[in-house]
C-alpha positions as CSV (number, residue, x, y, z in Angstrom):
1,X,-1.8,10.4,58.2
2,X,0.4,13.1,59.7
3,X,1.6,14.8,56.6
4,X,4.4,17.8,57.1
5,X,6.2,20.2,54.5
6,X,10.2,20.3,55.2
7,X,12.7,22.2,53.8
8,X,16.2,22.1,52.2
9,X,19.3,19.8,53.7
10,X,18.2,20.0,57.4
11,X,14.4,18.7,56.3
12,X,16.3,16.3,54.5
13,X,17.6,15.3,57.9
14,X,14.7,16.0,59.7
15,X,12.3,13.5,57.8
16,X,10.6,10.4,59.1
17,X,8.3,7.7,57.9
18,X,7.8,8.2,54.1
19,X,9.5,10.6,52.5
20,X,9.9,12.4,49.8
21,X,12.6,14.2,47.8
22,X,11.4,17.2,45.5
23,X,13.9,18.8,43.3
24,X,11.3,20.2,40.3
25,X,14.5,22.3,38.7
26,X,15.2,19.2,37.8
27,X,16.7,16.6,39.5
28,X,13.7,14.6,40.1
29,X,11.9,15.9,37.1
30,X,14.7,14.5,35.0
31,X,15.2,11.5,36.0
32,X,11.4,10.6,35.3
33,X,11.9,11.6,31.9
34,X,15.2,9.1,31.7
35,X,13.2,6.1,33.4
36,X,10.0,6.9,31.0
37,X,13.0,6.6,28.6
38,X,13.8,2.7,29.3
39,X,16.9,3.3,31.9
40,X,17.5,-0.1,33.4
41,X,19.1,1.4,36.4
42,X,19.2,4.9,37.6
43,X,21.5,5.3,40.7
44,X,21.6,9.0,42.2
45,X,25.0,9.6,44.0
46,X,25.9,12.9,46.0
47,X,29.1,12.8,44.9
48,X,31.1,13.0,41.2
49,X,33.9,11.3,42.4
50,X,31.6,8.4,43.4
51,X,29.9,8.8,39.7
52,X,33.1,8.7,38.1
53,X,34.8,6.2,40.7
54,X,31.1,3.8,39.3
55,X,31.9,4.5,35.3
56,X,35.4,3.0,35.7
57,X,34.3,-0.2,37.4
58,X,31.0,-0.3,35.6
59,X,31.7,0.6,31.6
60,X,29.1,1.6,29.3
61,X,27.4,3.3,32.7
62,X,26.2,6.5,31.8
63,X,26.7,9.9,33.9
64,X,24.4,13.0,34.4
65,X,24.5,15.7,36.7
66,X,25.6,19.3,37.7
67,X,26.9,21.1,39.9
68,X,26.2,25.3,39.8
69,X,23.2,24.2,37.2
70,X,26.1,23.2,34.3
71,X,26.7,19.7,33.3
72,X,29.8,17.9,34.9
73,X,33.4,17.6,33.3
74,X,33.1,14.2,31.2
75,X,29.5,13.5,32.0
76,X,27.3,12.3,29.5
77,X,24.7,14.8,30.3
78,X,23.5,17.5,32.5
79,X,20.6,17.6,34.5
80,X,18.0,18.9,31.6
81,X,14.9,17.2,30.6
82,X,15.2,18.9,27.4
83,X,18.4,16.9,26.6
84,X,17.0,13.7,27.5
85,X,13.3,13.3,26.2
86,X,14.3,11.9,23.6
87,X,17.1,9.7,24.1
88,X,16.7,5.5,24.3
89,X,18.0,4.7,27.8
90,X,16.6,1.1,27.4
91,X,19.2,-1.2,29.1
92,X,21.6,2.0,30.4
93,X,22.6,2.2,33.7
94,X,22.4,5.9,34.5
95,X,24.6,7.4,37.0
96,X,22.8,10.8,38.7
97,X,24.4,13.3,40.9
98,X,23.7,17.0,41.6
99,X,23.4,20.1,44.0
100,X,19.9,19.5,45.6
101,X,17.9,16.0,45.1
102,X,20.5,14.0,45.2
103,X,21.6,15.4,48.3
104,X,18.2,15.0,49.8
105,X,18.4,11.3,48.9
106,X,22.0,11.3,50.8
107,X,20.8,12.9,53.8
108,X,17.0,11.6,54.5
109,X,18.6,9.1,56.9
110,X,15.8,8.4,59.0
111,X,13.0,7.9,56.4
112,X,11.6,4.7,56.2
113,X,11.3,4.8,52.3
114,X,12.0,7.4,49.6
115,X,10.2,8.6,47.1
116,X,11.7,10.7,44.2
117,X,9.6,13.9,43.9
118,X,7.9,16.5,41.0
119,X,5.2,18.3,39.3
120,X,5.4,15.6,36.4
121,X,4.7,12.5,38.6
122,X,2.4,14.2,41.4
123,X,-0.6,12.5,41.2
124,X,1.3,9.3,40.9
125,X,3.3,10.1,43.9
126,X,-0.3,11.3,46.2
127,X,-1.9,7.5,44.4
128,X,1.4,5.6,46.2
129,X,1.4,6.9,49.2
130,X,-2.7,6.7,50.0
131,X,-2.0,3.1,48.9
132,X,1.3,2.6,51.5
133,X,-1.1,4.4,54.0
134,X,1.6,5.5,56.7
135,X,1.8,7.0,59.8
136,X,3.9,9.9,58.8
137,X,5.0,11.4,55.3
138,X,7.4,14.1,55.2
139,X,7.7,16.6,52.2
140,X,11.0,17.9,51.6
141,X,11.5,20.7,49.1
142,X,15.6,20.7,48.9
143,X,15.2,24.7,46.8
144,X,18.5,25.5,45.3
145,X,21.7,23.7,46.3
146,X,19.4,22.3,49.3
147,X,20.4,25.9,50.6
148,X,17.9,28.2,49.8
149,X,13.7,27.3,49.5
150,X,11.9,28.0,46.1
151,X,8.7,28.4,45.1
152,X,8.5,25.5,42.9
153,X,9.3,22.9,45.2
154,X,6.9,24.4,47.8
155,X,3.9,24.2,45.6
156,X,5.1,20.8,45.0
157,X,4.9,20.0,48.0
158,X,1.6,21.6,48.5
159,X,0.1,19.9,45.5
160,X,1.2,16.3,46.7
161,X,-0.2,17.6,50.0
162,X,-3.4,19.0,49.0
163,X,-4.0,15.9,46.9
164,X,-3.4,13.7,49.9
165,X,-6.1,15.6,51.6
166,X,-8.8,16.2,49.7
167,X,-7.9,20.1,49.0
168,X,-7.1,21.8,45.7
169,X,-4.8,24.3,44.9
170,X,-4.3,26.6,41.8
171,X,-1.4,25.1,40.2
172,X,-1.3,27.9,37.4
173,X,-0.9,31.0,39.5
174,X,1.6,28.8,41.1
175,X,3.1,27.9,38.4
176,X,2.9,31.7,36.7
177,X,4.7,32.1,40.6
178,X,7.7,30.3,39.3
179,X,8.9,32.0,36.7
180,X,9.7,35.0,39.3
181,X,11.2,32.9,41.5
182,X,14.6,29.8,40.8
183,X,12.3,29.9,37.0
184,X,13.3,32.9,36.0
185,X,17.0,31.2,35.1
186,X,15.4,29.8,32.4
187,X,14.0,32.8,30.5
188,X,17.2,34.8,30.6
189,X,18.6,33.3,27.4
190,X,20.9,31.1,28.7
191,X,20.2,28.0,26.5
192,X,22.5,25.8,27.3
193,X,22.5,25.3,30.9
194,X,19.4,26.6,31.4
195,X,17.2,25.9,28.2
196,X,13.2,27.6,28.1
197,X,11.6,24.2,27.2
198,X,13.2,23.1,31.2
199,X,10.6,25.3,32.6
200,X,7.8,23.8,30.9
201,X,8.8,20.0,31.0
202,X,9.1,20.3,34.6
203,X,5.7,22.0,35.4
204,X,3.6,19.7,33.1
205,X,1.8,18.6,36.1
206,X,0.8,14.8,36.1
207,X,3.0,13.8,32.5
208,X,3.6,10.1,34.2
209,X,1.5,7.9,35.8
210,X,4.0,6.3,37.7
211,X,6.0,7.3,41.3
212,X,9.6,6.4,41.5
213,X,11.4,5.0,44.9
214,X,15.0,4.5,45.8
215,X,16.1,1.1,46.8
216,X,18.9,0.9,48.9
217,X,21.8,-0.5,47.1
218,X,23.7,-3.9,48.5
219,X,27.2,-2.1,48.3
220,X,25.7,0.4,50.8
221,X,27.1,3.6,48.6
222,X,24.5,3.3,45.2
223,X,21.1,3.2,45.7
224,X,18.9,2.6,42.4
225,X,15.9,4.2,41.5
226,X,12.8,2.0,40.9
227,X,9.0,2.8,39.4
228,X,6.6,1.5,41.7
């Protein structure tokens, strides 16, 4: 198994075989917590137009998303775990657009399959792909905006990595690595957009003990996300 770390928009583009988008502040983090949550259908979109373009033909479709970290004008949400653990999704079809994952998702042509990718569904994610067994896996950490790499995404990257190989890494100096790095936003007071509790929901390594891939959708714009 050929197993490589990319980075940002050009991995994205870069990536072959299976693949796998990580966005750990939070686009992939949340959207485990919304299909833990009972979402019948969770389609990631790189643009809002297209999000708002689905609502009107789809009612009762919920949005999320951000754009700069801040939820969306007329979304339903932003893009915090914090504001979705607890909500009943069972049923909803959720609508998911943003700066970085979603992106990834748009631009990871090439791949074979994709896998949505965080710290919360890690092991889950290493467990799936030993059982695909492929030739090639490609990592890609999109950072902020799919412009700039963070440490967060890298060391999930490594962790799926290091799991697939039969290494360890230290996940809590990594971790404690984070909040110096794209973590820091979330200590500065700044509630809202960027609440505390993110940071902590999206490093609980291993929460879920299920992997999520994106099935291509028949319309050839939405693709929906599925637990496998």
């Amino acid at each position: 198994m050929n197993v490589q770390i990319l980075q940002l928009i050009d991995g994205a583009k870069a990536a072959k075989g299976l693949t796998v988008i990580i966005d750990v502040f939070r686009a992939m983090t949340v959207e485990a917590y919304v299909i833990s949550n009972g979402a019948k259908d969770l389609i990631p979109m790189a643009s809002i137009e297209d999000a708002y373009r689905y609502r009107d033909e789809h009612p009762g479709t919920l949005l999320m998303g951000e754009r700069g970290g801040a939820k969306c004008p007329g979304f339903d949400f932003g893009n915090s775990p914090t504001a979705v653990k607890d909500y009943d999704f069972t049923g909803r079809t959720v609508v998911h657009t943003t700066s970085a994952g979603t992106q990834g998702i748009a631009n990871a042509k090439d791949a074979t399959e994709i896998v949505c990718g965080s710290l919360v569904c890690g092991k889950a994610i290493a467990d799936y792909i030993k059982r695909q067994d492929p030739k090639d896996v490609s990592l890609v950490c999109m950072g902020l905006a799919g412009k700039k790499e963070t440490r967060e995404d890298t060391l999930c990257a490594e962790y799926i990595k290091a799991l697939l190989e039969g290494e360890t890494i230290d996940l809590s100096k990594g971790i404690e690595e984070c909040k110096a790095d794209d973590g820091k936003k979330f200590f500065l007071g700044n509630e809202e957009v960027f609440p505390e509790s993110d940071f902590w929901l999206s490093v609980e390594a291993d929460r879920f003990d299920f992997a999520m891939k994106v099935i291509g959708g028949e319309d050839g714009l939405s693709h929906t996300v599925r637990i496998v």
